[in-house]
Each structure stands twice: as structure tokens, then as C-alpha cells.
Residue, then its C-alpha position, 0 to 999 in steps of 0.5 A: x479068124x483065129x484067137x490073135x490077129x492072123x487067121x489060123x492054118x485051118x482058116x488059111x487051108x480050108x478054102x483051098x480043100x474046098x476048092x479041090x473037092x468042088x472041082x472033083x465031084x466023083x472022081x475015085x479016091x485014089x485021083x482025089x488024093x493025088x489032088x490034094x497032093x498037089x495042091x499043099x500050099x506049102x512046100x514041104x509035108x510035114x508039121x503042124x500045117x501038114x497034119x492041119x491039112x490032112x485034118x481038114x481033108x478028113x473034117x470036109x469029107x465028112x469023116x470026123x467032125x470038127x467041134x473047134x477048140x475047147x477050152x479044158x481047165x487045168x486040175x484045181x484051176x478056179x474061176x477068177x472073178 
């Protein structure tokens, strides 16, 4: 899970990527991308979930790795204890 209590929008979305990529082995690219169209969960595409979405397309093909979320302290920024 996420940081807080609910899961974040890549936990929520990428079972639904997987999903469409397993049922789709070896389709042309052009058929996979209207797949993944139609299967958005949300109904519009646009935002940070869309761009989620398009991200983890990339992410479980293979195209770009996912390295989760990393921590950059701000400049002159101290540990606390």
C-alpha cells in the first residue's frame, strides 16, 4: 500500500494493466493499445491517474523501469535526530 491508508493510483491501476496484457499476448501493438483504451477505469483521460496509467503501460512492458518513489532532501535540509 501507498504512504497513507488507501492504496495509491499505481497500486489501484496496475492490476488492471496486467490483466490486459495477459489476456493479449501477441496481439500487434495497434490492437493492445485500443485494449488499454478501453479498459481505463476512469471515465475521463486526463490527469494524474491518466499519466499513471500511461506509466505503468510503459513500466510492465518493459519500456522503463520503475524504481518507486525516492526521497531528494530539500538543499541545506539536516537530519533531525
Amino acid at each position: 500500500m501507498g504512504f497513507g491508508l488507501l492504496p495509491t493510483w499505481r497500486e489501484r491501476l496496475r492490476p488492471v494493466i496486467a490483466e490486459v496484457l495477459a489476456a493479449n499476448r501477441g496481439v500487434p501493438l495497434r490492437v493492445l493499445r485500443r485494449r488499454f483504451r478501453a479498459a481505463f477505469p476512469y471515465a475521463e483521460r486526463r490527469g494524474w491517474p491518466y499519466k499513471v496509467w500511461l506509466d505503468e503501460i510503459r513500466v510492465q512492458r518493459g519500456l522503463r523501469v520503475f524504481r518507486g518513489r525516492v526521497h531528494r532532501p530539500a538543499v541545506g535540509q539536516k537530519m533531525l535526530l
